[in-house]
C-alpha positions as CSV (number, residue, x, y, z in Angstrom):
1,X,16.2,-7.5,-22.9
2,X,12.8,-5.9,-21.6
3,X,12.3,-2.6,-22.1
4,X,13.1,0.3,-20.1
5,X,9.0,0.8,-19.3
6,X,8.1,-3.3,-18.9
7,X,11.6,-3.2,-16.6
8,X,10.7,-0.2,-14.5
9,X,7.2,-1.6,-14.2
10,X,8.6,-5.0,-12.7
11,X,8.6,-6.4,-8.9
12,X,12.3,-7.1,-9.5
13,X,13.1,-3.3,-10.6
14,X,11.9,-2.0,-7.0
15,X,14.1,-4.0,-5.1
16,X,17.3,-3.6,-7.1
17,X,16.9,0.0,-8.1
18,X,16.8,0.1,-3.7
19,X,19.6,-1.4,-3.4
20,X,21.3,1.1,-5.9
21,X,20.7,3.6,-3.5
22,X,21.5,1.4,-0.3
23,X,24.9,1.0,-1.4
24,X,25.7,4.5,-2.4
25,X,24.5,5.1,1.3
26,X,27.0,2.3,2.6
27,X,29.7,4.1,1.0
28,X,28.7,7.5,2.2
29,X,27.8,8.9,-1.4
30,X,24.0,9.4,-0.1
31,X,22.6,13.4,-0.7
32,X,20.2,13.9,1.9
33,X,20.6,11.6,5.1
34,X,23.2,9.8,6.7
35,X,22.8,5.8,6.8
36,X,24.0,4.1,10.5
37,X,23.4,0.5,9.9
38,X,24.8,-0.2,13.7
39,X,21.0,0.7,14.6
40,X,20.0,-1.4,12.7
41,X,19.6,-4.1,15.6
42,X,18.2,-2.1,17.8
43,X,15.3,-1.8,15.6
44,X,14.8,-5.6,14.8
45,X,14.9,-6.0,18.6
46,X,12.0,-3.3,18.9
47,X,9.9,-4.9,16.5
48,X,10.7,-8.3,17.7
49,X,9.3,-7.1,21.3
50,X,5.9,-5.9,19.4
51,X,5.3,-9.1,18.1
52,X,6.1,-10.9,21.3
53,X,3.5,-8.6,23.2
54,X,0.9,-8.4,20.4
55,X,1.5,-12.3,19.3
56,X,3.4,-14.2,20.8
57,X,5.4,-16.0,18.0
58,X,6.5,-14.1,14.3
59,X,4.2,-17.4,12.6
60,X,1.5,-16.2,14.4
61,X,1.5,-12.8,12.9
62,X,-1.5,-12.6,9.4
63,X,0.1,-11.2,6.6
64,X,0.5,-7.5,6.2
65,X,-2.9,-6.3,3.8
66,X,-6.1,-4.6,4.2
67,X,-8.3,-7.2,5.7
68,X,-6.3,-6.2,8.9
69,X,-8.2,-3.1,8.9
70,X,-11.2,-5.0,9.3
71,X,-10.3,-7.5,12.1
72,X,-11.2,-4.8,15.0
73,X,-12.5,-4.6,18.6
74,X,-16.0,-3.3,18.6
75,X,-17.9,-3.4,22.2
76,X,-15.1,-5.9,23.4
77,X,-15.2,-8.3,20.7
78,X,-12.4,-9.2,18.3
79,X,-14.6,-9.3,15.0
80,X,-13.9,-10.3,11.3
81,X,-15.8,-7.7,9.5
82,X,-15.0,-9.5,6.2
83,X,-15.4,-13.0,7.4
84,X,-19.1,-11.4,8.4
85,X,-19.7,-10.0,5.6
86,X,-19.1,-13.3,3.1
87,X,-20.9,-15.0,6.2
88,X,-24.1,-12.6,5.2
89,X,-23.7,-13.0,1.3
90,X,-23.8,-16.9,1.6
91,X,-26.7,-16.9,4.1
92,X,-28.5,-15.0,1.1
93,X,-27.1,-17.9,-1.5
94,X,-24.5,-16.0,-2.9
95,X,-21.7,-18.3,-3.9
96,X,-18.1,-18.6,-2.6
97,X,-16.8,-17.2,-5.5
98,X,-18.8,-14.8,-6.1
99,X,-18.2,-13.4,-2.2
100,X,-14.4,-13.8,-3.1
101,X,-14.8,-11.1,-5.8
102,X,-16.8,-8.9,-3.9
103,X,-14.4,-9.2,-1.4
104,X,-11.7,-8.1,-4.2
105,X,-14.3,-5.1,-5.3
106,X,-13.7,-3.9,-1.6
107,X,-9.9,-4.2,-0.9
108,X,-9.4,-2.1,-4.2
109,X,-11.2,0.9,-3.9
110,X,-10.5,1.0,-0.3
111,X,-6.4,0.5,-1.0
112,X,-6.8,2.9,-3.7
113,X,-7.7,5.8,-1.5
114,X,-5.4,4.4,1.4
115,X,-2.8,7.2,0.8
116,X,-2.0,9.8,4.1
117,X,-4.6,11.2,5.4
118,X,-3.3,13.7,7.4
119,X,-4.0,14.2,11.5
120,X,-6.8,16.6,11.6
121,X,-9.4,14.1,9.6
122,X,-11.1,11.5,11.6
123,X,-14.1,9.0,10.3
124,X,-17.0,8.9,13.1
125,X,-17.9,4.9,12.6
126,X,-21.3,4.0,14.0
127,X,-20.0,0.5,15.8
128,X,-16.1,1.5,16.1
129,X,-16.2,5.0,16.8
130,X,-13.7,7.2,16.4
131,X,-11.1,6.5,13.3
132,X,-8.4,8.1,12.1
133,X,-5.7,7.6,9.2
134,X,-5.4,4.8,7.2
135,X,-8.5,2.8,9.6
136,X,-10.5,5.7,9.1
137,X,-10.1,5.4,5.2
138,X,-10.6,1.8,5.5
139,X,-14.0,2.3,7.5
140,X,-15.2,4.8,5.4
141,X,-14.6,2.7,2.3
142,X,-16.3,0.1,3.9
143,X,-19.2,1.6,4.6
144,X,-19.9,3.2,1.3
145,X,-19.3,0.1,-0.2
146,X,-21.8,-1.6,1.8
147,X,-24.2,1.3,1.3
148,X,-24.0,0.6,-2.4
149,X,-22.2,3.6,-3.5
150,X,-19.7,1.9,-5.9
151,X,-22.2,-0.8,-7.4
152,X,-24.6,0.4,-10.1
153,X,-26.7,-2.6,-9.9
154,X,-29.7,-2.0,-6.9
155,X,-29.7,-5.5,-6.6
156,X,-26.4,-6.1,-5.7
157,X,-25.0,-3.2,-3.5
158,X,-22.1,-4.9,-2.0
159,X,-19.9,-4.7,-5.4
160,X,-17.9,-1.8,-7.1
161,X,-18.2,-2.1,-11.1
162,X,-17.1,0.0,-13.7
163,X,-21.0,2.3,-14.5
164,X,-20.6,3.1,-11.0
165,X,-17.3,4.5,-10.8
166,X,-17.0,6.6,-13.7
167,X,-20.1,8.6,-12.3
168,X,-18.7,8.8,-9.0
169,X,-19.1,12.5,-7.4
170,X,-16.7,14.3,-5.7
171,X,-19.7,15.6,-3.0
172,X,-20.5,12.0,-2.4
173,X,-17.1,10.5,-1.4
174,X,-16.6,13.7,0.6
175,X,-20.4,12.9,1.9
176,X,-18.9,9.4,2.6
177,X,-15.8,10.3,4.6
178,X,-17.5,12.9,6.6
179,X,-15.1,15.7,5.2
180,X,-15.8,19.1,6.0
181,X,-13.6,22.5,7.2
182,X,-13.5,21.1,10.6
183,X,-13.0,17.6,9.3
184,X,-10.4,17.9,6.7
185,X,-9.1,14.7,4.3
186,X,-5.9,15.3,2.4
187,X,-6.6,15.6,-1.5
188,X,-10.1,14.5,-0.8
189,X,-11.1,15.6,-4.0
190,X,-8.1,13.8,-6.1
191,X,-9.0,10.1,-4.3
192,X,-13.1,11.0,-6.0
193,X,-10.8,11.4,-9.3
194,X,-8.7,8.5,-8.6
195,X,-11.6,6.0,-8.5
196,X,-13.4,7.3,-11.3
197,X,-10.3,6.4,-12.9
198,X,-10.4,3.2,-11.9
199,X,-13.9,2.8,-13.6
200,X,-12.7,3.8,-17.0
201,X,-9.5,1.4,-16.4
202,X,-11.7,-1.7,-15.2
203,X,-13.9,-0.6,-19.1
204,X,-10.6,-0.2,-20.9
205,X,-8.8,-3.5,-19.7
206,X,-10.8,-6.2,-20.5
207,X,-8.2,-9.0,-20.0
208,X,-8.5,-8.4,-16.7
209,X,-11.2,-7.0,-15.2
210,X,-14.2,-8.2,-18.0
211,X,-17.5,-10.2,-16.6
212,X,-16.9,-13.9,-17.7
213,X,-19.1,-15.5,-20.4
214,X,-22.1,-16.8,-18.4
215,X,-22.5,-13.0,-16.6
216,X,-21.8,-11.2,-20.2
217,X,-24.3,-8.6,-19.4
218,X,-22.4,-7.2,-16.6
219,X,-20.3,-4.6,-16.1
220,X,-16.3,-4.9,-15.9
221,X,-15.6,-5.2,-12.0
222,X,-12.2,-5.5,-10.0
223,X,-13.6,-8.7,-8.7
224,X,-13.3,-10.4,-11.7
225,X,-9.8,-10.7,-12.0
226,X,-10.5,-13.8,-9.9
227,X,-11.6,-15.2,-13.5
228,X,-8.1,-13.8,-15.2
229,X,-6.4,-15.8,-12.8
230,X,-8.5,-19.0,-13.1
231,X,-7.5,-18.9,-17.0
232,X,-4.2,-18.4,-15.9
233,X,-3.8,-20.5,-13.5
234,X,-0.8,-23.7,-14.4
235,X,-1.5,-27.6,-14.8
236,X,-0.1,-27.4,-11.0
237,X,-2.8,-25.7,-10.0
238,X,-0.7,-22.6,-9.0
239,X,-0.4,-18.6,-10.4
240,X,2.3,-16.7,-10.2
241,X,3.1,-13.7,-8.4
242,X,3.3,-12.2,-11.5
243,X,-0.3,-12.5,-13.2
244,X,-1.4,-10.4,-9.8
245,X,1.0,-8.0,-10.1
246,X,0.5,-7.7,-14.1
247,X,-3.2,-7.1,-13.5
248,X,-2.3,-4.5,-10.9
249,X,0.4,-2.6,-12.5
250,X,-0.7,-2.9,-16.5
251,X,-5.0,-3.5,-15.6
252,X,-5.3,-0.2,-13.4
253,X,-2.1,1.9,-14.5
254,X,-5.0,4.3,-16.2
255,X,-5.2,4.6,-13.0
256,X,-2.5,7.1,-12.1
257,X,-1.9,10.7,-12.5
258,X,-0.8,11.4,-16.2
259,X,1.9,14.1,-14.1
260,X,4.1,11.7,-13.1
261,X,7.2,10.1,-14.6
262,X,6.9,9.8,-18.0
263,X,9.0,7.6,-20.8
264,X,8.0,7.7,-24.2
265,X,4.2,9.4,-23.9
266,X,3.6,6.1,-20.9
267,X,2.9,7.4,-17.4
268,X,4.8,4.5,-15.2
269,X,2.6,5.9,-12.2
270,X,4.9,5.7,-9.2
271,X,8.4,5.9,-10.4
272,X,10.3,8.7,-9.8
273,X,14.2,10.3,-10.8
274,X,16.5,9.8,-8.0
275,X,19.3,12.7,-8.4
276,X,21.6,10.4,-5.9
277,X,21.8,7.7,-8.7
278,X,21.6,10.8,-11.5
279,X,25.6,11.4,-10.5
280,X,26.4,7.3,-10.4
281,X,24.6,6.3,-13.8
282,X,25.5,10.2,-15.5
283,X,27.4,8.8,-18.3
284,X,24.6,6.1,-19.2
285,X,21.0,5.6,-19.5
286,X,19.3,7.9,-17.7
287,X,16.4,5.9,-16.9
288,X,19.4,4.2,-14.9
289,X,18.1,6.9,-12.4
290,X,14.8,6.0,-12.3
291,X,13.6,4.1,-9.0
292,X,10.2,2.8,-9.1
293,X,8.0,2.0,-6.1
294,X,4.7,1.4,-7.0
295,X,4.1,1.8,-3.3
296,X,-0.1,1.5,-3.8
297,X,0.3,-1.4,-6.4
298,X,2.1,-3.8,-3.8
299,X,0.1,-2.4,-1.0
300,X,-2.9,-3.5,-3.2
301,X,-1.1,-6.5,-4.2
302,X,0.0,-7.7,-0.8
303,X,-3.8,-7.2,0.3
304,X,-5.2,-9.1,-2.8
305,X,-3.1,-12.3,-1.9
306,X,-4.7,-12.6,1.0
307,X,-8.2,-12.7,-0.6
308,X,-6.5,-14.5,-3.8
309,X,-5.2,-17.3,-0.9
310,X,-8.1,-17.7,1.3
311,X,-11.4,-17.0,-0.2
312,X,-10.4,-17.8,-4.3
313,X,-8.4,-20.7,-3.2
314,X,-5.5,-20.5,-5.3
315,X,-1.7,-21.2,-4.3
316,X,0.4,-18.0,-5.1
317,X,4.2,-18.9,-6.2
318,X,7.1,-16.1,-6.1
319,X,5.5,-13.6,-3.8
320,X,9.4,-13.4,-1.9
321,X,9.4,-10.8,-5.0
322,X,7.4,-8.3,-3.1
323,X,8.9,-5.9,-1.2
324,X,8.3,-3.3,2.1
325,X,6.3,-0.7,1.5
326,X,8.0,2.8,1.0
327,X,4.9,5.0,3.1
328,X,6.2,7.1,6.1
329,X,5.6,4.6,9.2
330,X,8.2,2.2,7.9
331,X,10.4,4.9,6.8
332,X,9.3,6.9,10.0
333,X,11.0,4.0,12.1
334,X,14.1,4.3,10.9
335,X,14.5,8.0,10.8
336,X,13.5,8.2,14.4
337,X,15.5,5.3,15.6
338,X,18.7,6.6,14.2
339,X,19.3,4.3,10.8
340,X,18.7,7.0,8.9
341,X,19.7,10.9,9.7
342,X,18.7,13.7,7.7
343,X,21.4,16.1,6.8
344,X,20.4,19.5,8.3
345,X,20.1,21.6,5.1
346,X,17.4,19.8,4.0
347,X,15.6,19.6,7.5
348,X,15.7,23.6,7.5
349,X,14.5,23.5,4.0
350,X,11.6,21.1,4.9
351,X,11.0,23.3,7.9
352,X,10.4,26.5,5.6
353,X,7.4,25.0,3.8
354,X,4.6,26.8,4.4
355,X,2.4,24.3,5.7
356,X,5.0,22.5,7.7
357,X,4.8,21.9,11.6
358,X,7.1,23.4,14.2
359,X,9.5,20.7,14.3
360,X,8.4,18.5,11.7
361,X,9.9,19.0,8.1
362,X,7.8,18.9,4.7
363,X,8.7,17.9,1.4
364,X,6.4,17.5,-2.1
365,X,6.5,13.7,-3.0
366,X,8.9,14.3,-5.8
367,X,11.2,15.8,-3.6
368,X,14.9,14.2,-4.0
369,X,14.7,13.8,-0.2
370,X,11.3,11.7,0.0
371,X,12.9,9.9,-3.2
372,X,15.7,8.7,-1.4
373,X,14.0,8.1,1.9
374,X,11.4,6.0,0.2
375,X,14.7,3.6,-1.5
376,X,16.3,3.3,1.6
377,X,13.4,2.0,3.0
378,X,12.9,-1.1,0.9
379,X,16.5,-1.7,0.7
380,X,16.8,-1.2,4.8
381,X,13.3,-3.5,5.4
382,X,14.7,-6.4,4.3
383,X,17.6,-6.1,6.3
384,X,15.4,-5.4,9.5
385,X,13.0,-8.7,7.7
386,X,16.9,-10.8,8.0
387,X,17.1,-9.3,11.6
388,X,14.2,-10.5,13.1
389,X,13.9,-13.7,11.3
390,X,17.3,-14.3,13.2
391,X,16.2,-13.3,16.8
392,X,12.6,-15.2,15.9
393,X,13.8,-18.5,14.0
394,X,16.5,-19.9,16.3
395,X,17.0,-23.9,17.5
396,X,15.6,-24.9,14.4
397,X,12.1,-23.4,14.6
398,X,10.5,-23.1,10.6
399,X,10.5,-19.7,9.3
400,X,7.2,-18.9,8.3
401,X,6.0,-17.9,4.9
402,X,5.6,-14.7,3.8
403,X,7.9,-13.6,6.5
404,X,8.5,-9.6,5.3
405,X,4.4,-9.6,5.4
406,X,4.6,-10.5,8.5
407,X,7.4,-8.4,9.7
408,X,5.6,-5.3,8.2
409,X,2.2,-6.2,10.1
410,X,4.3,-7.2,13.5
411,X,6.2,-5.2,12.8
412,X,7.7,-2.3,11.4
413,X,4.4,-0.4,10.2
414,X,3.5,-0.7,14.2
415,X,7.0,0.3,15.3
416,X,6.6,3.0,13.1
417,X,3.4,4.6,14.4
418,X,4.0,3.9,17.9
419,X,7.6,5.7,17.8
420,X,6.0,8.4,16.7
421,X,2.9,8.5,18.7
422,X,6.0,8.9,21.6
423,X,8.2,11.0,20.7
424,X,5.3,13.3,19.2
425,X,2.4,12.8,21.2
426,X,0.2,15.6,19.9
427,X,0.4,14.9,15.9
428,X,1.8,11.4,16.5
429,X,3.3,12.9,13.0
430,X,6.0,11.0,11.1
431,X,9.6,12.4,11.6
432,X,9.4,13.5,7.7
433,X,6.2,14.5,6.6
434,X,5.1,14.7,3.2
435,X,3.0,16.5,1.1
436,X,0.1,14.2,0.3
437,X,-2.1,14.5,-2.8
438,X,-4.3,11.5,-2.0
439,X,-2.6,9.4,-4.9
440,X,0.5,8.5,-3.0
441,X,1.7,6.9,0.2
C-alpha cells in the first residue's frame, strides 16, 4: 500500500477523492451547495454550441494548456507566438531540442504565476494591447522571459535557469507586470517568492531538472526535464503520464508554501481537509478527509504535454489520468448555470468579507466552501466531458484524444468566463470569488 503522502500526491487520488464528495452531494449530504445534476445538460449543450461557433468540430479543438495563450490575433493576424519564437532560435542554429526546453523554461514560470489575478490589473502589451487575467500573466511572462529576466547566461536570454531565479526581485517582476496602486496584481509579491522557489527546487532536484553530461557547466533549468524523460523513456519509445507528473509534483513541490497541508513535517502543496468528508471518514483515517487538487501541477502538466508531444517528440501514455481543473471559470459555470447552488448562509457569510463585492461572495482558499466547490468540480467535469462527447461523437464519428483537454479549451473554461462576463458585465467576476494569494487557482 502507498503511503498516505505518495497516495495524496497521485493523479488517481484527485479524481477519487472528487468523487467522494460527488456522491455525498448525490445523496444530499453536501455542507455548502446544493447539487442539481438535471442542469447538467444544459451545460454540455452550452459548451457544445462554443465549440461549434469557435471550431467547428470537438477534434478540431488543441488541447487545453498554455501555448493557447500564445496563439493570438495581433493587427488581424492569427499568430503562433511560440511557433515564432522556435522559428527565431533555429534561424540562429539553435537545435530542436534545445528550442523544445526553452520552450518548457517558458510554460513553467509562466504557469507558475498563472493563479487569479483579480479584475483591476491589466498588462499593456506592445503588439496585443490591452491584457487582462490569466493572458495578461501569460504576456507578461513572456515578455520578461524574452527580455532575459529568468536566464543568468547573457548569451542566452530566452531560458529560465536556476542562478537566475533564486536572485529574482520582487521590484523586477512587479517592473515586469506593470504593477502599481492604479494597476494592482493579486499577491504580486508572493508569485516573485514563488519563482525564486522554483530556482532553489530546480538546484535541489537534480533527477529532474540537472544540465545533462555534455552541458555539465550549466545551471539546473526546467527545460531539462526533456533529458529526465529521454532516460525514462520505454523500449516502445513511449513515457508515461506518470514521469511528467512525478517531475512536477515531487521536482518543484519546494515549490509550495510550507503553510499548507501538512502530514508528517511534508508540505503536499495543494491538498486541503474537506469537513464534508470529515463527518463520512470520522471513525477512520483522517487523511480519509484530505482531497488533493494540485490544481497548478496539472495545469502545468496539461501545458507541458503539449510541448512534451510536439516539439520533444515523445508519445505520452495514460494522460486519461488527468483531470479538470478546479480554478473558478470551470467551477464559475456550474454555479451560474444552476448545477451547483450555494446554500444561503454561506453566501451571506461570503458577502460580509471585507473585501468582497456587492453581490459577489468571498471566501479564503481554505475555506470549507471553496474546498467543496473545487471537488465538485472535477467530479462534475467529467460528467459535462461524457456529455458533450455524446452530443459531439454520434453516427460513429472517432472520439478524439484527449477529449477532457479539449472540452476544457472548447469548452468549459470559455463557458465559464463568458457566463460571467453576462450575467456580470462590469467585473465579469466569477459567481464565487476567492481570496487569491498568487499561489493558487
Amino acid at each position: 500500500m502507498p503511503s498516505s503522502i505518495e497516495y495524496l500526491k497521485s493523479l488517481p487520488a484527485v479524481r477519487q477523492r472528487a468523487s467522494s464528495v460527488y456522491a455525498l452531494g448525490q445523496s444530499g449530504k453536501l455542507q455548502h451547495f446544493t447539487l442539481d445534476e438535471s442542469k447538467l445538460g444544459t451545460v454540455a449543450d452550452y459548451v457544445v454550441s462554443l465549440i461549434a461557433r469557435d471550431h467547428g468540430t470537438l477534434s478540431a479543438v488543441p488541447p487545453h494548456g498554455r501555448w493557447r495563450s500564445y496563439n493570438v490575433s495581433i493587427a488581424g493576424a492569427s499568430r503562433d507566438l511560440v511557433s515564432e519564437m522556435a522559428q527565431e532560435w533555429r534561424a540562429q542554429g539553435v537545435d530542436a531540442w534545445e528550442c523544445a526546453r526553452r520552450t518548457v523554461d517558458l510554460f513553467v514560470v509562466s504557469v507558475l504565476i498563472d493563479a487569479g489575478a483579480g479584475s483591476r490589473w491589466a498588462y499593456e502589451d506592445r503588439e496585443a494591447g490591452r491584457l487582462t487575467r490569466t493572458e495578461g500573466l501569460g504576456f507578461a511572462a513572456l515578455r520578461m522571459f524574452q527580455a532575459g529576466a529568468f536566464s543568468s547566461s547573457p548569451g542566452a536570454p530566452c531560458q529560465a535557469d536556476s542562478h537566475a531565479l533564486v536572485r529574482l526581485a520582487d521590484e523586477t517582476l512587479l517592473d515586469g507586470f506593470q504593477v502599481s496602486r492604479e494597476n494592482p496584481l493579486l499577491g504580486a509579491e508572493n508569485r516573485a517568492e514563488l519563482l525564486r522557489r522554483l530556482g532553489y527546487a530546480l538546484e535541489q532536484q537534480g533527477e529532474f531538472f540537472a544540465p545533462p553530461v555534455e552541458l555539465k557547466d550549466a545551471r539546473p533549468r526546467p527545460g531539462f526535464l526533456l533529458d529526465y524523460l529521454a532516460r525514462r523513456r520505454a523500449a516502445s519509445g513511449r513515457v508515461e503520464i506518470g514521469d511528467l507528473w512525478r517531475a512536477i509534483v515531487v521536482g518543484l513541490a519546494p515549490v509550495w508554501p510550507a503553510s499548507r497541508t501538512q502530514l508528517d513535517g511534508q508540505s503536499l502543496g495543494d491538498v486541503w481537509p474537506c469537513t464534508t468528508l470529515v463527518a463520512a471518514v470520522a471513525a477512520g483515517d483522517t487523511t480519509d478527509a484530505l482531497v488533493p487538487f494540485h490544481k497548478l501541477s496539472q495545469w502545468l502538466c496539461w501545458s507541458l504535454l503539449e510541448v512534451v508531444v510536439r516539439l520533444g517528440g515523445f508519445e505520452v501514455e495514460g494522460t486519461e489520468q488527468l483531470t479538470g481543473l478546479p480554478e473558478y471559470r470551470n467551477g464559475g459555470l456550474l454555479v451560474d448555470m444552476g448545477v451547483l447552488t450555494l446554500h444561503k448562509e454561506d453566501r451571506e457569510r461570503g458577502l460580509q468579507h471585507p473585501e468582497a463585492s456587492e453581490d459577489v461572495p468571498l471566501f479564503d482558499g481554505s475555506d470549507p466552501v471553496i474546498v467543496e466547490w473545487r471537488a465538485l468540480t472535477v467530479a462534475l467535469l467529467d460528467r459535462v466531458a461524457e456529455g458533450v462527447k455524446e452530443r459531439c461523437c454520434k453516427d460513429g464519428e472517432d472520439v478524439p484524444d484527449m477529449l477532457l483537454a479539449r472540452v476544457l479549451e472548447g469548452g468549459t473554461w470559455k463557458a465559464g468566463r463568458e457566463i460571467a462576463a453576462r450575467l456580470r458585465p462590469e467585473s465579469k467576476d466569477p459567481p464565487i470569488n476567492i481570496v487569491s494569494d498568487g499561489t493558487l487557482f
